[in-house]
C-alpha positions in Angstrom: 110.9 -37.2 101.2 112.7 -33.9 100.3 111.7 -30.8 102.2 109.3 -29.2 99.9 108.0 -31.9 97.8 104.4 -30.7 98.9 102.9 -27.2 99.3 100.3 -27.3 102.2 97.2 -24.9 101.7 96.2 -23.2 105.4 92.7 -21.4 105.9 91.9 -19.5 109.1 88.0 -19.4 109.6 86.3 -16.5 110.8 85.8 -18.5 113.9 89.4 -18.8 113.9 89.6 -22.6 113.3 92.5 -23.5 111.2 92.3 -25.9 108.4 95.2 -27.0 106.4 95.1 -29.4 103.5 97.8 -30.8 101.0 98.0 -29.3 97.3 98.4 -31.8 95.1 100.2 -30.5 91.7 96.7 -31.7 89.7 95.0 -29.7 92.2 97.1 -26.9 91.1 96.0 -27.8 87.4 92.5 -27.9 88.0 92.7 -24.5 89.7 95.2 -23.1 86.9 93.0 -24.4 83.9 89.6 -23.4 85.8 91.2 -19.7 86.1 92.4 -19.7 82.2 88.9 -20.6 81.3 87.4 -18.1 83.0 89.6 -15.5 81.5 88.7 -17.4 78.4 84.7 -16.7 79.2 85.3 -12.8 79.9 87.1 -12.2 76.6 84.9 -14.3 74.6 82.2 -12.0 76.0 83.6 -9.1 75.8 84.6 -9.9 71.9 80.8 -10.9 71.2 79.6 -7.5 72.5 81.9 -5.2 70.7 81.1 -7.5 67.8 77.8 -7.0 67.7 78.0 -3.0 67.3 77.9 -2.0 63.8 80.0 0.6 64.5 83.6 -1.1 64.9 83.9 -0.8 61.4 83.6 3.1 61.2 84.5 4.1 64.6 88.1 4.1 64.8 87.9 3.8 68.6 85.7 0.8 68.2 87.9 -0.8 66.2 91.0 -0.9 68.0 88.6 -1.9 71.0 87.6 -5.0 68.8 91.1 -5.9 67.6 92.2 -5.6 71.5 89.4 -8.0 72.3 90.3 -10.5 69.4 93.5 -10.7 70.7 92.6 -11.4 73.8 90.4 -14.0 73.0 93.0 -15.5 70.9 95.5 -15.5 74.2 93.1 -17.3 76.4 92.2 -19.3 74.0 96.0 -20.2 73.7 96.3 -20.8 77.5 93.7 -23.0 77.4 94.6 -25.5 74.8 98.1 -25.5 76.1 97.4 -26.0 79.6 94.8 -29.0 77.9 97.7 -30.6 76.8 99.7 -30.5 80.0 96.3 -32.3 82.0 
C-alpha cells in the first residue's frame, strides 16, 4: 500500500471522543454530486422567482438579475450531468 492511497476523515465530539473513519473515493462522489445538486436546487429557485416577475423584461436591473440566474442554472446543471457521468 502506498502512503496516501486513503484519506482518513477525523471528528472530535463535543464530549471530546474522537472518531475517525476511511473516505472512500465514491464517498467523495456521493458528497461532491450531493453538493452540486444542491447548488443545482438554489439556482433553479432562484431562476423560478425572478422568472415569475413580470418585470424582467422592462426592468433593466431585473433583467441582468435573470440572465445571471440562467446562467447559473445552466452551470449547475452542467456540474451535475458531468459529475453523473463520472458515478
Amino acid at each position: 500500500m502506498e502512503m496516501f492511497d486513503e484519506l482518513i476523515s477525523t471528528t472530535i465530539k463535543p464530549d471530546g471522543t474522537v472518531e475517525e473513519r476511511r473516505v472512500t473515493e465514491d464517498a467523495l462522489k456521493a458528497e461532491a454530486m450531493q453538493e452540486a445538486c444542491g447548488m443545482f436546487l438554489t439556482a433553479e429557485r432562484k431562476f423560478r422567482k425572478l422568472n415569475a416577475n413580470p418585470d424582467r423584461v422592462t426592468d433593466p436591473r431585473l433583467n441582468v438579475e435573470w440572465w445571471d440566474a440562467l446562467d447559473l442554472v445552466y452551470r449547475a446543471e452542467k456540474t451535475v450531468w458531468i459529475g453523473r457521468a463520472h458515478v
